[in-house]
Phi, psi and omega in degrees: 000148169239124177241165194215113164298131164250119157299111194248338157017301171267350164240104168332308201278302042100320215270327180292341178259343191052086184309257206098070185251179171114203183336288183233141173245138197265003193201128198254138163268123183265118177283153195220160156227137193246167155274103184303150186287291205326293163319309196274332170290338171325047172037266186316340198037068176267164182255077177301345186278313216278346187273327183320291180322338177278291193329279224302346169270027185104296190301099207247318166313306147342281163322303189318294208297005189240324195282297227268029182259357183237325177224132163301334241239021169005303201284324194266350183245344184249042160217300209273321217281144189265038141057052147301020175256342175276007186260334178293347197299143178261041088303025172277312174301348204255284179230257195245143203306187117280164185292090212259330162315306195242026172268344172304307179302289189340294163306311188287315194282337166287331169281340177273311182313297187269006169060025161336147164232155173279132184279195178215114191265028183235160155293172172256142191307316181098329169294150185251128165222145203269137176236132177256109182110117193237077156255204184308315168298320162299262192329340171263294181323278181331325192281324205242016163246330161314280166005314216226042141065035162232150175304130185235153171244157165259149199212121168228140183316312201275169187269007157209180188245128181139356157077212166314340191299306173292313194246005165207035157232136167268155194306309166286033143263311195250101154301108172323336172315297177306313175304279163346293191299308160284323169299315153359285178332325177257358169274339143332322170291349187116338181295144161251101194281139164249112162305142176103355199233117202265130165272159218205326168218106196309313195285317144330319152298314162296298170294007176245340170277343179089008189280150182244008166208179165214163154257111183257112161219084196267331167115195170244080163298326178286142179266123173300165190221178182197145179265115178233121200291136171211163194261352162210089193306338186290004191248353167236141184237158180277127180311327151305310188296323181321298204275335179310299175306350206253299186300305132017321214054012159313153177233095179293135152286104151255343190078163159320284224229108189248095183256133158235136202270134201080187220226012156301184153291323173304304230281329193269322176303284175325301174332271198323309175296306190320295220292322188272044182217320193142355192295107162334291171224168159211149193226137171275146189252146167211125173284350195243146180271194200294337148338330183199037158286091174349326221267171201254141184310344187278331203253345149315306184303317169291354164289301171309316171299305169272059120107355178303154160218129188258132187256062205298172177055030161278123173227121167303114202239306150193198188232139142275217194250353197210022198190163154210144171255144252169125202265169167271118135307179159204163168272113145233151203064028185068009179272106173291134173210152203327175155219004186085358174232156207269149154203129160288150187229147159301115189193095168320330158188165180251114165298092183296100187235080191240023183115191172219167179232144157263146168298057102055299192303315206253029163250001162303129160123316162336103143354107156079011187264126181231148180238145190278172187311328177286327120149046143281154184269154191288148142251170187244203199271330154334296172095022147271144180300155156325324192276139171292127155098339174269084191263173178199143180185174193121220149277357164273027156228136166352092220177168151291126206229097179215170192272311166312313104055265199280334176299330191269354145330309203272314169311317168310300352153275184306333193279015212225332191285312194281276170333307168281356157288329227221022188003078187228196176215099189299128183241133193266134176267152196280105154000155121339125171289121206307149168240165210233182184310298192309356185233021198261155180223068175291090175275006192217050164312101165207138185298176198158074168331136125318138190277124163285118202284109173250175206254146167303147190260168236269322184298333215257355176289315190285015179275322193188167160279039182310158159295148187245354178239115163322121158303155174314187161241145156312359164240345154299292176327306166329271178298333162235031157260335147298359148302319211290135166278013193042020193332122306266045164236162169283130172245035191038051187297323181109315188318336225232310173302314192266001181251326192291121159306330175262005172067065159243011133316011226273155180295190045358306199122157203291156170086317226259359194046232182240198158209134181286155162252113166303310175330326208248322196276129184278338171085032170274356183032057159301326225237326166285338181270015193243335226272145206270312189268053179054011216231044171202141194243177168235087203261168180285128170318135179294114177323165168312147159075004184257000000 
């Protein structure tokens, strides 16, 4: 056997794990696998590094059939989803996150293009299970319980199917083409959507379908309300009912001068639609400044470019027929508080964009159905009701409310759905421990920017609803999904193989990674401190005889 001293002196991190070379080695190298921050940020629970790694060779089907064991919905989520996994990338520290939402567009608009399918990997069960509400959290559940060979029907109030998707993202963010298409795919599997049919009694819709579960995801539709004294209630409308009609094909009376009240992302969409409606101007009322403002900095910021104005520390006091008057606020303790003094502003009417409530009412009286203070319904880790068999999830549960969100619901949903049909308990196997920037040993630091998507420019967005952000190209998508650092899996980089002095590597062959010959290996920990994504530890050598 051959060993080999190394002056290890200058690397801290090596010094700190103590290699232990020589005679006896106290410390051995292991290959590991970690949690990329990206995957643990993930709603949806995608596995983003394993599909990045598909893109960046190319293999874009490959990619597809890997995002989408987790989200159908590709095309509609790499537009709508605010990417916490690009704010988790531990290449955010270094230059810029990847762009990981439009290498997601990318992959879903290429799947429309070539009209890819979903397979259905189980034979069928012979189970019926009724899903209520075919927005994103429904329209995920069906999707991912057909996969796993049970029949599902849909039962949706509205006149088309996509929920909030339909009725409270406007078409230049979500093209209706796109929505129509995916959803289409999953009606393809067999799932059967009914439109029209608002259900009023669950336990009555189960015994007359024969159904042996149900998935309740009806969303949040009501628009919150506040009392503002006005001389024509006809001049204020709630922001949902708003964006709802116009996607209708309706035309709401706003007037010349549009004001809307709150700091959301609805409040900045309602702006935006005023404005692509005809609205000379719209202006936002917010009581809080921008600093603790609900709406994402991005939808501000594209709210400001076309031409939207925002009025922060503002509280609407009441309306005339041609104004609102408005007390000034201030912050103190993160708190908005009056402060007395009054100004009028110009506005023909007002939008109310001050949340949503769910309906609710009519799972009252349900055996074991319990409601938080808001009247969403309680669930357990299951994501089942006080009720057996009556599962629920989206916005009509205790939660956070964004459509990646609510898809891992409905995926969370089926697979809990499935267990208890087959009268078991679905156990999420336990995560990887997440690996952070610090433990990454990046040798190949060059700056590499993100490709930036571009955009219509504001004067020519506010003309219509056109889409306003652009797609990769097949050679952008590329080059950024090869930005992805593997953060702590092996990507067979070679390094670990090309460092070792003793030729105590070996390859497997692609896909298959290495292995060390111990025989060989000195424990010098050359191959962990050069390996860039972590994916090799420096562990205690196994006592004599274990």
């Amino acid at each position: 056997m051959s060993f080999l001293k190394t002056d290890l002196t200058s690397h801290t991190d090596l010094h700190e794990h103590g290699s232990g070379t020589g005679a006896v080695r106290s410390k051995r190298p292991a290959y590991v696998d970690f949690l990329p921050p990206c995957n643990n940020a993930c709603p949806a629970g995608e596995d983003i590094q394993a599909w990045l790694a598909l893109a960046q060779a190319g293999q874009y089907f490959d990619a597809w059939k890997k995002l989408t064991e987790d989200n159908p919905m590709a095309a509609i989520h790499g537009r709508v989803c605010y990417h916490p996994c690009e704010s988790s990338c531990n290449r955010g520290n270094v230059d810029t996150s990847v762009s990981i939402h439009a290498i997601e567009r990318f992959l879903g608009d290429m799947a429309i293009k070539e009209e890819w399918k979903f397979p259905i990997d189980k034979n069928p069960t012979g189970k019926r299970v009724l899903i209520v509400g075919a927005g994103p959290s429904g329209l995920s559940a069906a999707y991912h319980l057909r996969r796993l060979g049970h029949a599902v029907t849909m039962f949706e109030a509205g006149p088309m199917a996509g929920g909030m998707m339909n009725f409270g993202i406007p078409a230049y963010r979500l093209p209706r083409t796109v929505l129509r298409a995916e959803i289409k795919r999953i009606e393809d599997m067999g799932v059967e959507i009914r439109l029209n049919h608002k259900v009023d009694d669950i336990l009555t819709e189960k015994t007359a379908g024969n159904f042996d579960a149900v998935f309740i995801a009806i969303g949040a539709h009501i628009g919150k309300k506040t009392d503002i004294p006005a001389r024509d209630a006809g001049k204020i409308l709630d922001a949902v009912s708003f964006l709802k009609d116009v996607e209708l094909g309706l035309t709401p009376q706003i007037g010349r001068r549009v004001a809307i009240y709150g700091g959301g992302n609805t409040a900045m969409d309602a702006a935006r639609t005023a404005k692509r409606l005809g609205a000379e101007e719209a202006l936002i009322i917010y009581r809080r400044d921008r600093e603790h403002m609900p709406a994402h900095d991005f939808e501000a910021d594209e709210a400001l470019s076309e031409g939207i104005k925002i009025h922060w520390l503002r509280s609407i006091k009441n309306l005339d027929s041609t104004s609102v008057t408005v007390e000034k606020m201030d912050i103190k303790d993160g708190r908005p508080v009056p402060t007395g003094e009054f100004e009028t502003l110009e506005a023909d009417s007002v939008i109310l964009a001050l949340g949503q409530a769910t309906e609710t009412d009519f799972l009252e009286g349900i055996d074991g159905m319990q409601f938080a203070d808001d009247g969403t319904v309680i669930v357990d880790r299951q994501m089942m009701t006080g009720h057996a068999g009556i599962f629920a999830g989206g916005d009509m549960v205790p939660s956070e409310r964004t459509v990646t969100i609510a898809t891992g619901h409905g995926k969370k949903a089926a697979r809990n759905i499935d267990a208890w049909l087959n009268g078991k308990k679905f156990e999420k196997q336990p995560s990887n421990p997440l690996v952070s920037v610090e433990q990454l040993h990046i040798w190949y630091r060059t700056s590499a920017d993100a490709k930036p998507q571009e955009h219509v420019e504001p004067l020519v967005a506010v003309e219509g609803f056109d889409e306003i952000v652009a797609g990769y190209t097949e050679e952008e998508a590329r080059y950024e999904a090869q930005r992805c650092y593997s953060c702590g899996n092996c990507f067979e980089c070679d390094g670990c193989f090309g460092a070792c002095p003793e030729n105590a590597v070996i390859k497997l062959g692609p896909g298959k990674r290495y292995k060390f010959n111990y025989k060989l290996c000195t424990g010098c920990g050359v191959c962990y401190e050069q390996c860039p994504s972590h994916a090799i530890d420096m562990t205690a050598e196994p006592e004599a005889g274990k």
